[in-house]
C-alpha positions in Angstrom: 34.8 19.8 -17.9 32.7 23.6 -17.6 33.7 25.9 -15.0 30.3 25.7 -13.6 30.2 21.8 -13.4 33.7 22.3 -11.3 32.2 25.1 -9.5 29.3 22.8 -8.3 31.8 19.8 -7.4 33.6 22.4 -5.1 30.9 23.1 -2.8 29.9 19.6 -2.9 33.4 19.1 -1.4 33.1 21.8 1.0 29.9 20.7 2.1 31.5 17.2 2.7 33.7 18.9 5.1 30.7 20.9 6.8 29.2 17.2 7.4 32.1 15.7 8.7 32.9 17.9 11.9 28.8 17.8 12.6 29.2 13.6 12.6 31.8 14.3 14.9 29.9 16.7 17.0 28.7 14.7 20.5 25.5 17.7 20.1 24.6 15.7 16.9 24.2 12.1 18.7 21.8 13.8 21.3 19.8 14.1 18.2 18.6 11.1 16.2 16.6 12.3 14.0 19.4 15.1 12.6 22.3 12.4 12.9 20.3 10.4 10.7 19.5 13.1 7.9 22.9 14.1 8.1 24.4 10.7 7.5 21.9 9.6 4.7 23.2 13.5 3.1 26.9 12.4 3.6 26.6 9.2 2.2 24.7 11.1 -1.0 27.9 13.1 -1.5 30.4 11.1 -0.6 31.3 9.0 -3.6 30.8 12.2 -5.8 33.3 14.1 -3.9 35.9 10.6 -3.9 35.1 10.7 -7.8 36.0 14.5 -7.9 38.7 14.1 -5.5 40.4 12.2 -8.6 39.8 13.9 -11.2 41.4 16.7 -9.4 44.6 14.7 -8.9 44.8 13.6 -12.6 44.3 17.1 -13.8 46.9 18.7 -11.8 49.1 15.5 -13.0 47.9 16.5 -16.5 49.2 20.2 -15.7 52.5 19.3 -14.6 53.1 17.1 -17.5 52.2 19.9 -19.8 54.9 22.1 -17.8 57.5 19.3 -18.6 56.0 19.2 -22.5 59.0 21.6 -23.7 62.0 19.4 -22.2 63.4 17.5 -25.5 64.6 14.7 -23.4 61.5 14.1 -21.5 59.2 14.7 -24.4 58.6 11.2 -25.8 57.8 9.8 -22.1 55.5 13.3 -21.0 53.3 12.7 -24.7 53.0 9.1 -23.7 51.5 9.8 -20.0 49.6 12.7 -21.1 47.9 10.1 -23.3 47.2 8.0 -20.4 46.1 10.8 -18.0 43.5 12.1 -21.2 42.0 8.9 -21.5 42.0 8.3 -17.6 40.5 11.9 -17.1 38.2 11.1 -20.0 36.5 8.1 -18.0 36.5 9.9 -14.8 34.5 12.7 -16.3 32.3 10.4 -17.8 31.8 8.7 -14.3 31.0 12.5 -12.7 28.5 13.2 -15.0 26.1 10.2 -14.0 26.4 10.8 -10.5 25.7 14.3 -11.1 22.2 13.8 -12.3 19.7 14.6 -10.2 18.5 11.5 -8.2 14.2 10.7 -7.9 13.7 10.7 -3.8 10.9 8.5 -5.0 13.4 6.1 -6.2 14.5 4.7 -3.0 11.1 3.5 -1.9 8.9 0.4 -1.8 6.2 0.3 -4.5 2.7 -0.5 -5.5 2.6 -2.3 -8.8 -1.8 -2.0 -9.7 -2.1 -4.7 -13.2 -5.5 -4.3 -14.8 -7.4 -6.0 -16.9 -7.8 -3.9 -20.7 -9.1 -4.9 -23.6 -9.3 -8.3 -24.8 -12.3 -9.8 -21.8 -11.3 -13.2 -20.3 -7.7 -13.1 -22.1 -7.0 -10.1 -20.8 -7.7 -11.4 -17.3 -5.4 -14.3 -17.6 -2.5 -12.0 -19.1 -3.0 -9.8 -16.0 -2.1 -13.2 -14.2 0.2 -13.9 -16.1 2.2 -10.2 -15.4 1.7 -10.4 -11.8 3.0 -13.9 -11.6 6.1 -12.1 -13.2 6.6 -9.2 -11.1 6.3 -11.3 -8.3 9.2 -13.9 -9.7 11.5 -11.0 -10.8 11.1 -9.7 -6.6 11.9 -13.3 -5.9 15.2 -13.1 -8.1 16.0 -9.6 -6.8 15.5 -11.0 -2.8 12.5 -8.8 -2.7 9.5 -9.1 -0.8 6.3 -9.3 -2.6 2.7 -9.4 -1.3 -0.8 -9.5 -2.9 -2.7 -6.3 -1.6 -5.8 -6.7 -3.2 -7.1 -8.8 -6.4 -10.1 -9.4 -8.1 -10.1 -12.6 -9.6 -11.5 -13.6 -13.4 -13.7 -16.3 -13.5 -11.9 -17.8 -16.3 -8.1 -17.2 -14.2 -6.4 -14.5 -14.1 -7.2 -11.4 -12.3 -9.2 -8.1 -13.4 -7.4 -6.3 -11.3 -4.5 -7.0 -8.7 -2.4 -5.2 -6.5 1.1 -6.4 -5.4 3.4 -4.2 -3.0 6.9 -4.9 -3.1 8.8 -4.2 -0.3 12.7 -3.4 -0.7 14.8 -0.1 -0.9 15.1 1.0 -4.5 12.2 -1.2 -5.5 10.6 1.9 -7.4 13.3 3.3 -9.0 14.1 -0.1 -10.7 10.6 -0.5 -11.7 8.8 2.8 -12.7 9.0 2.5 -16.0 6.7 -0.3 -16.0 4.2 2.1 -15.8 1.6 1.5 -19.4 0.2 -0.4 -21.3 1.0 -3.8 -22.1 -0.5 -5.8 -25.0 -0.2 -9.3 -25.3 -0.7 -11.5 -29.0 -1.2 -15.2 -28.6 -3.6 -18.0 -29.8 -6.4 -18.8 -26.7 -7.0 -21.7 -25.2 -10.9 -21.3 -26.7 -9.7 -19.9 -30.0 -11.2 -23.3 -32.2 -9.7 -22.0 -35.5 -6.1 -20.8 -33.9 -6.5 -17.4 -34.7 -4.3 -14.6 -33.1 -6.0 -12.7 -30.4 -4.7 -9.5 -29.4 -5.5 -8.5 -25.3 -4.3 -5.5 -22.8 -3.6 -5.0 -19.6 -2.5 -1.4 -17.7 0.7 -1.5 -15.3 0.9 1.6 -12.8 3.7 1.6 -10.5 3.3 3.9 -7.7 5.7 4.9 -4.7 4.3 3.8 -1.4 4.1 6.5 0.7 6.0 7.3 4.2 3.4 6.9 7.2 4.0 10.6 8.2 2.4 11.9 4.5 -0.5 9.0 5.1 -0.9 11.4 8.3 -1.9 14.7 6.5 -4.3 13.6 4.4 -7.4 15.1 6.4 -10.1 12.6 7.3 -13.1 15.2 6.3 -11.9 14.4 2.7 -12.2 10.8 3.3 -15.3 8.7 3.0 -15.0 5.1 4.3 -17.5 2.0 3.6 -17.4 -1.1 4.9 -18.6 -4.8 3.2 -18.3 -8.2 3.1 -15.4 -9.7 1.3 -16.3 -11.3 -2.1 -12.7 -13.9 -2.0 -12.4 -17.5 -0.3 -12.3 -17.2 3.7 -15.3 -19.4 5.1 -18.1 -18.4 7.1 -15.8 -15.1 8.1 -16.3 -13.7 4.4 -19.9 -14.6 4.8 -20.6 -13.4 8.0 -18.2 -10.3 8.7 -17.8 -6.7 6.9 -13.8 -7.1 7.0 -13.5 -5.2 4.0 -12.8 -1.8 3.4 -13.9 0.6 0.4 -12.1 4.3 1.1 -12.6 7.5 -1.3 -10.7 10.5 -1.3 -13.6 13.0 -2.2 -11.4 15.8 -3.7 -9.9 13.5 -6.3 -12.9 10.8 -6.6 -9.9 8.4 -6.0 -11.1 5.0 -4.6 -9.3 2.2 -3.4 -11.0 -1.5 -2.3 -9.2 -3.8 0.4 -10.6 -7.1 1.2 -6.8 -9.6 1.2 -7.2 -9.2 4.8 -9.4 -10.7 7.7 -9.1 -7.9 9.8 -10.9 -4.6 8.9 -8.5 -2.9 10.6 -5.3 -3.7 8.7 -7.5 -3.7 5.8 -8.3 0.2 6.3 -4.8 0.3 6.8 -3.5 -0.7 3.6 -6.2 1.0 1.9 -4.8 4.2 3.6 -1.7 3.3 2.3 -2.4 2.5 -1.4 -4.7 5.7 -1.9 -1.9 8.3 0.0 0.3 6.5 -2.7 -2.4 7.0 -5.8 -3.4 10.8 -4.2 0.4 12.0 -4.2 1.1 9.8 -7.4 -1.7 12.1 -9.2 -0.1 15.3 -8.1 3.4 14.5 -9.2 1.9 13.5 -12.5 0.0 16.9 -12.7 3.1 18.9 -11.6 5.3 16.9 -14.6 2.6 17.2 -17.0 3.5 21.4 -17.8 7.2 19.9 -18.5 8.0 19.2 -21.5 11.2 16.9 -20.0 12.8 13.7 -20.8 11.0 11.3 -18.0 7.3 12.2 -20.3 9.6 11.3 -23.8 10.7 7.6 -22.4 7.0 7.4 -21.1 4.9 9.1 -23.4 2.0 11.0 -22.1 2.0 9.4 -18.6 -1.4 7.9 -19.1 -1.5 4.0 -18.0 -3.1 3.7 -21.8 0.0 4.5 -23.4 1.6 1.0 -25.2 5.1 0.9 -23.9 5.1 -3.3 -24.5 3.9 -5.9 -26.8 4.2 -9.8 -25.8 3.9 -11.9 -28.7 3.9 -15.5 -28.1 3.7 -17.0 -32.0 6.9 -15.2 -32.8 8.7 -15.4 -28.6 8.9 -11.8 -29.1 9.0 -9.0 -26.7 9.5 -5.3 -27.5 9.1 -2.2 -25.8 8.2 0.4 -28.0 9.8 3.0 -26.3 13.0 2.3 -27.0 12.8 -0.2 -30.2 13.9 -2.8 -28.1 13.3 -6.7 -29.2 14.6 -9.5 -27.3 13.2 -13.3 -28.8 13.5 -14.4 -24.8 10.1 -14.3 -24.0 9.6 -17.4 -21.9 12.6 -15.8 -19.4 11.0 -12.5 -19.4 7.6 -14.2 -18.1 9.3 -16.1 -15.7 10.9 -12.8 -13.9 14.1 -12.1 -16.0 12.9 -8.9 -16.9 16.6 -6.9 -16.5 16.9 -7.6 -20.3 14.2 -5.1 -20.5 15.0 -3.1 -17.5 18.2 -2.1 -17.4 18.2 -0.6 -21.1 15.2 2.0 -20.8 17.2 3.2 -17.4 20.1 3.5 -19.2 18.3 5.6 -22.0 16.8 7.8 -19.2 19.8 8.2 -18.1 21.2 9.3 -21.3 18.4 11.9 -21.8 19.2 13.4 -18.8 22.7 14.2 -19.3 21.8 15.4 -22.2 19.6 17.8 -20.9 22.0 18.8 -18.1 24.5 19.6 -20.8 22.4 21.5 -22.3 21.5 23.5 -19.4 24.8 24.2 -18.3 26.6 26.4 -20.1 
């Protein structure tokens, strides 16, 4: 392992030293708000520093062994646990290096996922049902909570646009790179001479944002109309403006909210989903100038990038990024989607360490 890698686990160490006397201070438990960022920062660096804390102790095993390497008598037994401390060092390393990379502070946060209708009319209205119906199954299987925000239905099913926020810690950092465009190939249900249709929808996933960043986005930049809502409700959605229509005027971002019979939770999660698209945009722009390995897995960033094709003749799906094909697609519609999942994180994951090692020299 490089000096500087070691160097960096040092201070890590030392630092988890520096934490423990404060989370033993009484001062600190006066103090909620710095206990609390304190502890979430010790429990960051303390399975790093355990990991480290054993490597150490196998090197300094592999040390003494090498001191005992010259003893005739002992030198069959020393080659053979040398061997075993390589290979155990080996994996240990191997384990350092993943928790070294940098972590997304996005990651840990609930999540907007915003399905819209693309190319393809009526059949690209149901296939937007169809995805939403399995994002909201896959939250099911992960004992996530998942709510409709806002949709737009199709006259013909489906939705031409919807808006689910899932609710659970990590939820984002499992399911960012969902973000794109999806294309679906199937036979439709008016198609008279069975040909194969080809349709699109865009996925963006978005972080939700925390209330106190909702609470500097200044109100002067906002403009806020109010109408009646257009979905089933009764005489209230005849009868009452309830929904909400907010634009941030700087960014010509708007955002529609009408799931609710109250206009004021309605403005509410309007607020919400536009703070997420506003500081969503910014990242992107800030990214865009890097030429790093998140844009590779995700091409351009656009929502128009392909990144998945569902095709339903062959019970294919692949993700293009990765030239990934599993035949499974029946489970991946019905929310078994870590076939799919787990493998681009993985290859994220490998780009990174690749680009740390590259970095460190």
């Amino acid at each position: 392992m490089k000096n500087s890698i070691i160097t960096k686990l040092k201070e890590l160490q030392d630092r988890r030293e520096e934490l423990e006397v404060l989370l033993s201070d009484p001062n600190t438990f006066v103090n909620q708000k710095l206990l609390g960022n304190l502890s979430r920062e010790y429990s960051k660096i303390e399975t790093i520093t355990e990991c480290f804390r054993e490597w150490q102790t196998i090197y300094n095993n592999i040390e003494n062994l090498k001191d005992l390497s010259n003893d005739l008598e002992l030198q069959d037994i020393v080659q053979k646990e040398l061997h075993e401390s390589y290979k155990k060092i080996e994996s240990v390393e191997k384990k350092l290096q993943l928790l070294l990379i940098p972590q997304d502070p996005d990651d840990e946060r609930n999540c907007f996922i915003e399905i819209r209708a693309g190319t393809g009319g009526d059949e690209a209205a149901i296939f937007a049902g169809d995805l939403s119906r399995m994002y909201i199954r896959y939250a099911e299987i992960c004992n996530w909570n998942a709510e409709i925000i806002s949709a737009n239905d199709s006259e013909y099913g489906g939705y031409k646009e919807i808006i689910i926020r899932i609710n659970s810690i990590n939820a984002y950092g499992r399911l960012k790179f969902e973000s794109g465009g999806h294309r679906v190939q199937r036979i439709p249900d008016t198609e008279s001479q069975g040909r194969v249709h080809t349709s699109t929808c865009t996925v963006a996933v978005i972080p939700e944002t925390t209330e106190e960043s909702i609470l500097h986005i200044n109100n002067c930049d906002l403009k806020i109309d109010t109408f009646r809502s257009s979905g089933a409700g009764g005489q209230h959605v005849n009868t009452t403006d309830s929904a909400i229509r907010i634009t941030h005027l700087p960014t010509g971002i708007s955002v529609e909210c009408q799931h609710e019979r109250s206009q004021h939770k309605n403005k509410a999660r309007a607020l919400s989903i536009l703070s997420s698209r506003v500081q969503a945009r910014e990242k992107a722009e800030r990214h865009a100038i890097e030429a790093n390995m998140r844009r590779n897995l995700l091409g351009t960033g656009y929502r128009s990038d392909r990144i998945r094709t569902y095709n339903f003749p062959q019970g294919r799906v692949t993700d293009h990024r990765i030239n990934l094909t599993i035949y499974r697609l029946d489970e991946i519609l019905n929310g078994k989607l870590e076939p799919l999942i787990n493998p681009i994180i993985q290859e994220y994951k490998a780009e990174q360490l690749i680009a740390i090692s590259e970095s460190i020299q």
